[in-house]
C-alpha atoms as one frame of an Amber mdcrd trajectory, in Angstrom:
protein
  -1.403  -9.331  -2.106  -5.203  -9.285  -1.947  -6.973  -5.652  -2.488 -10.711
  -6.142  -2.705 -11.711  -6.576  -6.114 -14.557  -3.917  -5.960 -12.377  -1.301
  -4.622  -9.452  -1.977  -6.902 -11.927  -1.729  -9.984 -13.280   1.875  -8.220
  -9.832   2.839  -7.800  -9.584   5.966 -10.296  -6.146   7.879  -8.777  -3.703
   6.282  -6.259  -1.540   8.451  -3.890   1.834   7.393  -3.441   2.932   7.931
   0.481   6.549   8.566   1.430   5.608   7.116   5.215   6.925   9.016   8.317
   5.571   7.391  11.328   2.769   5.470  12.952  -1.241   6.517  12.423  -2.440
   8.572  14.923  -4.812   6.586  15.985  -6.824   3.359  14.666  -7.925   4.398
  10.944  -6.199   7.306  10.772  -3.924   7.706   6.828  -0.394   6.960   7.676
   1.793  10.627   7.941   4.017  11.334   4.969   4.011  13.413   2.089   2.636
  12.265  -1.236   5.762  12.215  -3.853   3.281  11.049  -6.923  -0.381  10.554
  -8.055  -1.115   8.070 -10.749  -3.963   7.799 -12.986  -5.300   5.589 -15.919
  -2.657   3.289 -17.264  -0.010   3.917 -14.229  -2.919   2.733 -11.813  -3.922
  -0.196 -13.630  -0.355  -1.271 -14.071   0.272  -0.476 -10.197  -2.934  -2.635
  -8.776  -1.715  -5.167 -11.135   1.722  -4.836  -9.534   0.696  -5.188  -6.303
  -1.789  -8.268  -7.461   1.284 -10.263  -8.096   3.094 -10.003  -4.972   3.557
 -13.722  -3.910   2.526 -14.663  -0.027   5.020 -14.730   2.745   5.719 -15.525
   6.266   5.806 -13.493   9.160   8.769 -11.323   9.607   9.845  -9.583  12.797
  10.498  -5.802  12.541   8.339  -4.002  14.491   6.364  -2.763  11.311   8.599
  -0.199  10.121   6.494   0.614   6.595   8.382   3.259   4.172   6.280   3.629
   1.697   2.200   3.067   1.292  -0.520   4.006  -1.246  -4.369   5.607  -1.119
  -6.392   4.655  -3.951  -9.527   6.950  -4.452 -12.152   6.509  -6.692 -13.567
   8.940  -8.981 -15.342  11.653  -6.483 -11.276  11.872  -4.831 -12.971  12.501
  -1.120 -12.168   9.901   0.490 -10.105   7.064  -0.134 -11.092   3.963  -1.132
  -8.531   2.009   0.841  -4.646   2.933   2.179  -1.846   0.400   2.215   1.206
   0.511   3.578   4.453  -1.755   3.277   7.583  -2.487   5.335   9.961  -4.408
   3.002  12.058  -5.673   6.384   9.076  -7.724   7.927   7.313  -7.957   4.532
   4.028  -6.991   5.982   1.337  -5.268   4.097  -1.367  -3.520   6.388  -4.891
  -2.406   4.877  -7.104  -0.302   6.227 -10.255   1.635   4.594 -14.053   1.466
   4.511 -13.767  -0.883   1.772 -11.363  -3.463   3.172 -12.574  -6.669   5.221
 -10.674  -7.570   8.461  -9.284 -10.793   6.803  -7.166  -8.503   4.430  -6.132
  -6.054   7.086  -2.564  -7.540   7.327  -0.983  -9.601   4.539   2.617 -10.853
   4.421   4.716 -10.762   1.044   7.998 -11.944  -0.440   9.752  -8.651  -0.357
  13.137 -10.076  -2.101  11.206 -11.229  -5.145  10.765  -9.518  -8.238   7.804
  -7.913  -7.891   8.343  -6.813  -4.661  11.443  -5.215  -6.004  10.194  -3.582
  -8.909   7.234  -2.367  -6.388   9.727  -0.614  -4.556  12.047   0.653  -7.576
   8.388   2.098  -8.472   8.005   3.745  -5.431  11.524   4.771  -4.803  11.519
   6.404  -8.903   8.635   9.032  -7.097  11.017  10.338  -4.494  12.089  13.817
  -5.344
């Protein structure tokens, strides 16, 4: 996966994002409550996470993403980018101010380790 590199080194807190649906409309954060924030080590150790997950093809699904994250930097207004995942298509969509349209949607091994321990990560923050 491919977060840009200057928003990734901004990124000071990152939002963890049970999904429940579909934006409302073209940039609009995907609905869900948050079930964790990280901060210092946790995000360093989740970008780098998320660095490692290996390329894919195209999977059909429909887009079905479960779980996403907002990283904000340090001023927490507005976040620096939002990403959400659907381990059945193993798509990756990114959307934010700081994210150019070539790394909008990204595909990813989902049944690799990474991708597993990703979702282990996220799956650990639901209550």
């Amino acid at each position: 996966m491919e977060i840009p590199v200057e928003a990734a080194a901004a990124t000071a807190l990152i939002e963890v994002v049970r999904i429940t649906g579909l934006p409302a409309g073209r940039g609009a954060a995907y609905p869900g409550p948050a079930t964790a924030h990280w901060t210092g080590a946790e995000t360093a150790d989740a970008l780098a996470l998320m660095g490692t997950l290996p390329g894919s093809e195209q999977h059909r699904c429909g887009f079905s993403p479960g779980w996403g994250v907002r990283a904000y930097g340090d001023s927490l207004d507005q976040a620096l980018f939002e990403a959400a995942f659907c381990f059945n298509c193993h798509e990756i969509r990114l959307q934010g101010a700081a994210v150019p349209p070539s790394l909008t949607t990204q595909f990813f091994d989902a049944d690799t380790a990474p991708a597993q321990a990703l979702l282990a990560l996220f799956r650990s923050t639901a209550p």
